[in-house]
C-alpha positions in Angstrom: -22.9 -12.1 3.0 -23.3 -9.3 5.6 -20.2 -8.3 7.9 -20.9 -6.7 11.2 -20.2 -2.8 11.8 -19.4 -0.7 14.6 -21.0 2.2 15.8 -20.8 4.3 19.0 -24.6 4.3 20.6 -23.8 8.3 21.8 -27.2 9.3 20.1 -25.1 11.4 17.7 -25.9 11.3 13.9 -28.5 8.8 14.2 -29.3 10.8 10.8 -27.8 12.7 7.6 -27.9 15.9 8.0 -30.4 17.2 6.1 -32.3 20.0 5.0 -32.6 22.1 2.2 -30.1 23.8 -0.1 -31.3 26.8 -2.2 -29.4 25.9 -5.3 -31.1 22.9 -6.2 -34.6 24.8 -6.1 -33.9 28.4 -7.3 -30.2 28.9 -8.6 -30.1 32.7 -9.0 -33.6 33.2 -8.5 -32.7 34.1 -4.7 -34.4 36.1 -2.3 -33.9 37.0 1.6 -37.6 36.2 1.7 -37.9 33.0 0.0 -35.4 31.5 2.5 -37.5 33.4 5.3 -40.6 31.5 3.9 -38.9 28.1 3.3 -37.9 28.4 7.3 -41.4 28.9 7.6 -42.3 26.0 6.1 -39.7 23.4 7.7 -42.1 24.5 10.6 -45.1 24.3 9.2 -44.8 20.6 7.6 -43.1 19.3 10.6 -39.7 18.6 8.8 -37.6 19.6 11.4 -39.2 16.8 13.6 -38.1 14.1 11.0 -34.2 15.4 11.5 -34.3 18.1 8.5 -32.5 20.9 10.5 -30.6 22.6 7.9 -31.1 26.3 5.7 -28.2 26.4 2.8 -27.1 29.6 1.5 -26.0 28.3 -1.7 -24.6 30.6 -4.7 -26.1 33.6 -6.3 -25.9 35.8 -2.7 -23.7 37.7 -2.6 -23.0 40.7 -4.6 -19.1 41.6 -3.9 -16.5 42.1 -1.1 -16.0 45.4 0.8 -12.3 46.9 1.6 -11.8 44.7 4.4 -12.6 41.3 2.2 -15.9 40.8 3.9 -18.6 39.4 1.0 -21.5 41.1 1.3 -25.5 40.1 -0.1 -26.8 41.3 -3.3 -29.0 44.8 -1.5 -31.6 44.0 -4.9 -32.4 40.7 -3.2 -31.6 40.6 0.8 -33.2 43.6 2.4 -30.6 43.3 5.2 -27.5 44.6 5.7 -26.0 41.4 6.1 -26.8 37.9 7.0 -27.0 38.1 10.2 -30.4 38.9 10.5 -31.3 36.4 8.4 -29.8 34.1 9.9 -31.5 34.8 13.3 -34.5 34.5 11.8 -33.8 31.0 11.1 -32.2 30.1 14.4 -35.6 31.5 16.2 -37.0 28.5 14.3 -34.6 26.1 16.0 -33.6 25.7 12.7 -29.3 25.8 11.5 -28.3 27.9 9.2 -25.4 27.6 6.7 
C-alpha cells in the first residue's frame, strides 16, 4: 500500500539536478573546448529547458598546484589560464557550472 508524503509546494527542486558530467563521456580525453561545445549543445537541443542546467568538471583537469595550493588546468588541454573563463562561458549560457 502507498503512504502519503510531505513536500513543501516552494517551486524548489521540482527536479534532480541534472546535467552532464565529463567523466562518464570522456575520462581523460578532456578538453576546454569539448566542454565549450557540449555548453553549446545544452542550448542547442533545448536541454536546459527540460531542467538539465549543470556543466561537471570531473577528473583529468588539472595539471598541478602552484605555491600558494591553488590547482591549476592542464595548459596542453585548457587554453586558459584558469577556469574562470571557462566558466563564464558557460554561465553566458544560463547554464551552472561545477
Amino acid at each position: 500500500f502507498l503512504t502519503p508524503t510531505q513536500a513543501l509546494d516552494n517551486g524548489l527542486a521540482l527536479t534532480p539536478p541534472m546535467g552532464y558530467n565529463t567523466w562518464y563521456d570522456t575520462q581523460c580525453s578532456l578538453t576546454e573546448n569539448l566542454v565549450r561545445e557540449t555548453a553549446d549543445a545544452f542550448i542547442k537541443l533545448n536541454l536546459h529547458k527540460y531542467g538539465y542546467e549543470y556543466i561537471n568538471l570531473d577528473d583529468c583537469w588539472a595539471k598541478g598546484r602552484f605555491e600558494n595550493g591553488t590547482v591549476y588546468a592542464d595548459p596542453t588541454t585548457f587554453s586558459s589560464p584558469s577556469l574562470a573563463p571557462l566558466a563564464s562561458y558557460v554561465h553566458t549560457k544560463g547554464l551552472k557550472f561545477r
